[in-house]
VEXVEXFI-378566 format. One record per residue: residue number from 0; residue in three letters; x, y, z of N, C-alpha, C in turn. Coordinates in Angstrom, 2 decimals, padded with zeros to 5 digits. Atoms other than C-alpha are relative to their C-alpha. Example, Ala and Ser with C-alpha at 12.3 -4.5 7.8 and 13.67 -1.06 7.14 Angstrom:
BEGIN
+-----+---------+---------+---------+---------+---------+---------+---------+---------+---------+---------+
! num ! residuo !     n_u !     n_v !     n_w !    ca_u !    ca_v !    ca_w !     c_u !     c_v !     c_w !
+-----+---------+---------+---------+---------+---------+---------+---------+---------+---------+---------+
!   0 !     ala !  000.89 ! -001.19 !  000.00 !  012.30 ! -004.50 !  007.80 !  000.90 !  001.20 !  000.00 !
!   1 !     ser ! -000.82 ! -001.19 ! -000.06 !  013.67 ! -001.06 !  007.14 ! -000.77 !  001.09 !  000.73 !
+-----+---------+---------+---------+---------+---------+---------+---------+---------+---------+---------+
END
This chain:
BEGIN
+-----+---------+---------+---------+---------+---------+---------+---------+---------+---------+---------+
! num ! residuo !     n_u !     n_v !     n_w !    ca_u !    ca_v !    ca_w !     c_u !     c_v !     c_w !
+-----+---------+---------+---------+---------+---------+---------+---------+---------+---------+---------+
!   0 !     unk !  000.83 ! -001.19 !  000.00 !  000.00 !  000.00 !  000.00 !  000.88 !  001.25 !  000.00 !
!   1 !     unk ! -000.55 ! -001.15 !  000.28 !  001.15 !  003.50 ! -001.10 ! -000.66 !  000.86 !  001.17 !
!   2 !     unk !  000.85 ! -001.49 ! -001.15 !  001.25 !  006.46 !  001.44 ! -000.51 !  001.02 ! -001.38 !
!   3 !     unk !  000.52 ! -001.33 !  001.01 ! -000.83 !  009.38 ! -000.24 !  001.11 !  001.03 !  000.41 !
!   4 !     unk ! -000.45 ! -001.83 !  000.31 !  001.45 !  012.87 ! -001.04 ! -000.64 !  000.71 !  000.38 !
!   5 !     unk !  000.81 ! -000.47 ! -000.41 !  000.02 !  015.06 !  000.74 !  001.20 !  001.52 !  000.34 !
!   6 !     unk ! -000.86 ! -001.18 ! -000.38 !  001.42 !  018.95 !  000.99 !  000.29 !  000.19 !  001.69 !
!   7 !     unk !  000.17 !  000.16 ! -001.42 !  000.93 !  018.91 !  004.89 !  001.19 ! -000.98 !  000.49 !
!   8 !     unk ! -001.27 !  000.95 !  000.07 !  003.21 !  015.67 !  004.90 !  001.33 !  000.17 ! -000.75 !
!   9 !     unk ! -001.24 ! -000.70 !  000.56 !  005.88 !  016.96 !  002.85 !  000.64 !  000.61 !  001.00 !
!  10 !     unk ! -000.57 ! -001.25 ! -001.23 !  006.30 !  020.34 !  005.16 !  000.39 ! -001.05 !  001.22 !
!  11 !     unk ! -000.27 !  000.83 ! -001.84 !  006.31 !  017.99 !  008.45 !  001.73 ! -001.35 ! -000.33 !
!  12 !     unk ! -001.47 !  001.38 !  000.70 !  009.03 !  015.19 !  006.64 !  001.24 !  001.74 ! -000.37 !
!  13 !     unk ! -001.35 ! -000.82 ! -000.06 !  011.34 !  018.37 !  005.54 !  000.18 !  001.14 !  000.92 !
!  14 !     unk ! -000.63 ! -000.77 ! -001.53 !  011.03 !  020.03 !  008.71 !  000.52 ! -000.66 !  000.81 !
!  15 !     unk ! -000.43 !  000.32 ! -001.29 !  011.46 !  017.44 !  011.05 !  001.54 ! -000.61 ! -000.66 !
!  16 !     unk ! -001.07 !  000.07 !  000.59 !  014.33 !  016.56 !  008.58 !  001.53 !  000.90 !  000.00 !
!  17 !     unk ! -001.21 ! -001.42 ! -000.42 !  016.07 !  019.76 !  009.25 !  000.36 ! -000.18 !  001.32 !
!  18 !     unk ! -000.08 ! -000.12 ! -001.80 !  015.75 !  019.68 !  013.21 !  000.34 ! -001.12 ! -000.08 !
!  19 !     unk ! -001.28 !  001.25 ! -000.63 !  017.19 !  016.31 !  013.45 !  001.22 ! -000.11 ! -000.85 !
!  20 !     unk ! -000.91 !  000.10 !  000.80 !  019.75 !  017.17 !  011.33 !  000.37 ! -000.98 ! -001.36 !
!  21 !     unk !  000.32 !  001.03 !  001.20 !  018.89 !  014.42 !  008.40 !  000.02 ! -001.45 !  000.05 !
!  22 !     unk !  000.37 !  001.66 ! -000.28 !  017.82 !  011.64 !  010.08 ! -001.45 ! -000.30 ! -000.55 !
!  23 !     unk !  000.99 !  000.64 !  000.53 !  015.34 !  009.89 !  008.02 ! -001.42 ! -000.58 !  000.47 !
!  24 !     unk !  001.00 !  000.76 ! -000.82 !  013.87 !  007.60 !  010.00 ! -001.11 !  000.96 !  001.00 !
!  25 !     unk !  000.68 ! -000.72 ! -000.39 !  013.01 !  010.06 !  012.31 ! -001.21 !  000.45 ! -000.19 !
!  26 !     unk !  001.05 ! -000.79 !  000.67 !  011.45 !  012.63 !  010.31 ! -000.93 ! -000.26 ! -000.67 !
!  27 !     unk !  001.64 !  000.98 !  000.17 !  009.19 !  009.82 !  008.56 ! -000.82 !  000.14 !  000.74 !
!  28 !     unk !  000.04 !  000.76 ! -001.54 !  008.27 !  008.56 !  011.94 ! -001.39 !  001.63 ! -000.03 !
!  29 !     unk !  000.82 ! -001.67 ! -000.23 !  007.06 !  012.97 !  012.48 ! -001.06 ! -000.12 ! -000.84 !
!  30 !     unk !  001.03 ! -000.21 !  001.02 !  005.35 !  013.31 !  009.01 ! -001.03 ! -001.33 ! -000.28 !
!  31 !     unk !  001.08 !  001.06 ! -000.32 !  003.48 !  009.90 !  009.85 !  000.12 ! -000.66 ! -001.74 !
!  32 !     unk ! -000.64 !  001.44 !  000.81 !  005.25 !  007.76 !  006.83 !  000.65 ! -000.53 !  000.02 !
!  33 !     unk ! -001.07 !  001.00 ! -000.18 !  007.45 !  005.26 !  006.42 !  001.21 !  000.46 ! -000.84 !
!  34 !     unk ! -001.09 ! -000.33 !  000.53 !  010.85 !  005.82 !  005.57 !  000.19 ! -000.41 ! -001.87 !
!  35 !     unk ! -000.34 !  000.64 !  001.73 !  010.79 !  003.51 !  002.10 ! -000.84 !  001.25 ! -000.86 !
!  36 !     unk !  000.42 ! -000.97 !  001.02 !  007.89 !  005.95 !  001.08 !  000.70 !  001.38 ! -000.27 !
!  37 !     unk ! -000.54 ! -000.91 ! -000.12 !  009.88 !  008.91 !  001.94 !  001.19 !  000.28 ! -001.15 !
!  38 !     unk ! -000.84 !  000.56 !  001.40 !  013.10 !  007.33 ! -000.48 ! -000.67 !  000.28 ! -001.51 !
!  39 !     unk !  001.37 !  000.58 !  001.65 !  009.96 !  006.49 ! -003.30 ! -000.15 !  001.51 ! -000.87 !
!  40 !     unk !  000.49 ! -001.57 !  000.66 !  008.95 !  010.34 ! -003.33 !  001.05 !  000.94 ! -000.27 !
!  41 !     unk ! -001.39 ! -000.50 !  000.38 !  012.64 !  011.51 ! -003.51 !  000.40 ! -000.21 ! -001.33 !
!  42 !     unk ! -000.44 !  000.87 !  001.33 !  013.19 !  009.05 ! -006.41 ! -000.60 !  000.63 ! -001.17 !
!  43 !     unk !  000.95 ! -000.61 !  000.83 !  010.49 !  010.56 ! -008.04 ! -000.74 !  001.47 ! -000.62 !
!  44 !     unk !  000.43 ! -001.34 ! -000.51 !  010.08 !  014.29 ! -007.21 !  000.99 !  000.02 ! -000.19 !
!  45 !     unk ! -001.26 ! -001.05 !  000.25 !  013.04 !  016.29 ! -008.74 ! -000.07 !  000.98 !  001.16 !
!  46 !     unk !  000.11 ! -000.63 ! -000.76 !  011.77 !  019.06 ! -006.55 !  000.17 !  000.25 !  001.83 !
!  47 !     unk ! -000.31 !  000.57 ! -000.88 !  011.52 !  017.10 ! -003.54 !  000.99 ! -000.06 !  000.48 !
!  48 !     unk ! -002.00 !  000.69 !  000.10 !  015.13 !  015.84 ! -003.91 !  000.74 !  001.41 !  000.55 !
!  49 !     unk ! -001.06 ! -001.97 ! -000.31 !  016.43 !  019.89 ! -003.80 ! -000.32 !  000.15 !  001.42 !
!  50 !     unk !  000.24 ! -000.25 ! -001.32 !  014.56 !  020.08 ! -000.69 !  000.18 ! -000.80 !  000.83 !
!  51 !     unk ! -000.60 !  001.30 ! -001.31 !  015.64 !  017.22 !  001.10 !  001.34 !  000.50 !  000.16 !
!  52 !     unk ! -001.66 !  000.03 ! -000.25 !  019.13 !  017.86 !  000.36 !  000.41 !  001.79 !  000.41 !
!  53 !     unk ! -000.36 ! -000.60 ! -000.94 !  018.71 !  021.36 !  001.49 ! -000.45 !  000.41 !  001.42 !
!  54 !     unk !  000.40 !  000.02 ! -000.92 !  016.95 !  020.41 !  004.80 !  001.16 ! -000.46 !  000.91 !
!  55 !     unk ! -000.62 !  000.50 ! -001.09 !  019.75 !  018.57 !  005.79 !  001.35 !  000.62 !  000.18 !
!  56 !     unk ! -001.16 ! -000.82 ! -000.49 !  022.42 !  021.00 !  004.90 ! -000.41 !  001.18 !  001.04 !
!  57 !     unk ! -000.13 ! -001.01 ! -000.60 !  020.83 !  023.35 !  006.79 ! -000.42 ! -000.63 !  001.81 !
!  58 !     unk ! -000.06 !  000.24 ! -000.93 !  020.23 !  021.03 !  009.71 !  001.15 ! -000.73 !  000.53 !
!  59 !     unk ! -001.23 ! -000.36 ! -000.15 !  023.64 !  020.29 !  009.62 !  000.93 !  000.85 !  000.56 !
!  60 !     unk ! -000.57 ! -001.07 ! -000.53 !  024.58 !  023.48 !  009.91 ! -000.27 !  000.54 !  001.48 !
!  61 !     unk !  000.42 ! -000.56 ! -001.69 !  022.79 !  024.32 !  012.98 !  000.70 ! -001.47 !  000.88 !
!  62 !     unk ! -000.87 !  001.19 ! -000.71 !  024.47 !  020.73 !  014.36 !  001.41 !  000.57 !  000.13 !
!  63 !     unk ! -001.36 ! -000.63 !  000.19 !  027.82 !  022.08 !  013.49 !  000.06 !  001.07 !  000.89 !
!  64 !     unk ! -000.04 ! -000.83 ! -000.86 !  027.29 !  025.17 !  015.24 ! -000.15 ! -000.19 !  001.38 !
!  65 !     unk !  000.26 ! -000.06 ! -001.66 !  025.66 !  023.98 !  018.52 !  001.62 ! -000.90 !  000.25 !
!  66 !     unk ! -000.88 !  001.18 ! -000.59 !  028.66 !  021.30 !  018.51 !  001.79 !  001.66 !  000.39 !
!  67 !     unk ! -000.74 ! -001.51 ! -000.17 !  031.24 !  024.49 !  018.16 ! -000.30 !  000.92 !  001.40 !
!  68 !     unk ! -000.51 ! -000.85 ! -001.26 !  029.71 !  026.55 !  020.77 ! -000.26 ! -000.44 !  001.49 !
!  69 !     unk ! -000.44 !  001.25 ! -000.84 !  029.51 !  023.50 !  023.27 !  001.35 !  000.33 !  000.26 !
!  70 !     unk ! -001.89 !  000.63 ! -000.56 !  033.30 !  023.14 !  022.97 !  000.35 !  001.42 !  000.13 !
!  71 !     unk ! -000.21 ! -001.87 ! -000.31 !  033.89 !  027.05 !  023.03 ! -000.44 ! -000.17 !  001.93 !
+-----+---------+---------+---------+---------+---------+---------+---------+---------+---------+---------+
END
């Protein structure tokens, strides 16, 4: 069975994607799908794809930083 696309589910998968810094599983888990569908709609969604990959540079970045001013 296919999860439905849903704009609502998107936003919640590449937010909670950002705030855990680009953990997958996770941010499925948030936007209430399963990780394989999450892969499926990447595979498939050019658009998608840009925004995944800049959810996790930018939750990266905020990782990077808190880890920086920790050791500071």
């Amino acid at each position: 069975m296919r999860t439905i696309r849903t704009p609502k589910k998107r936003e919640k998968f590449l937010s909670a994607l950002e705030s855990t810094g680009g953990n997958v599983t996770d941010a499925a888990k948030e936007a209430g799908i399963s990780r394989r569908a999450a892969y499926e709609w990447r595979e498939v969604d050019k658009e998608f794809a840009e925004e995944w990959d800049e959810a996790v540079e930018a939750g990266t970045d905020e990782l990077e930083y808190e880890a920086r001013r920790r050791a500071l």
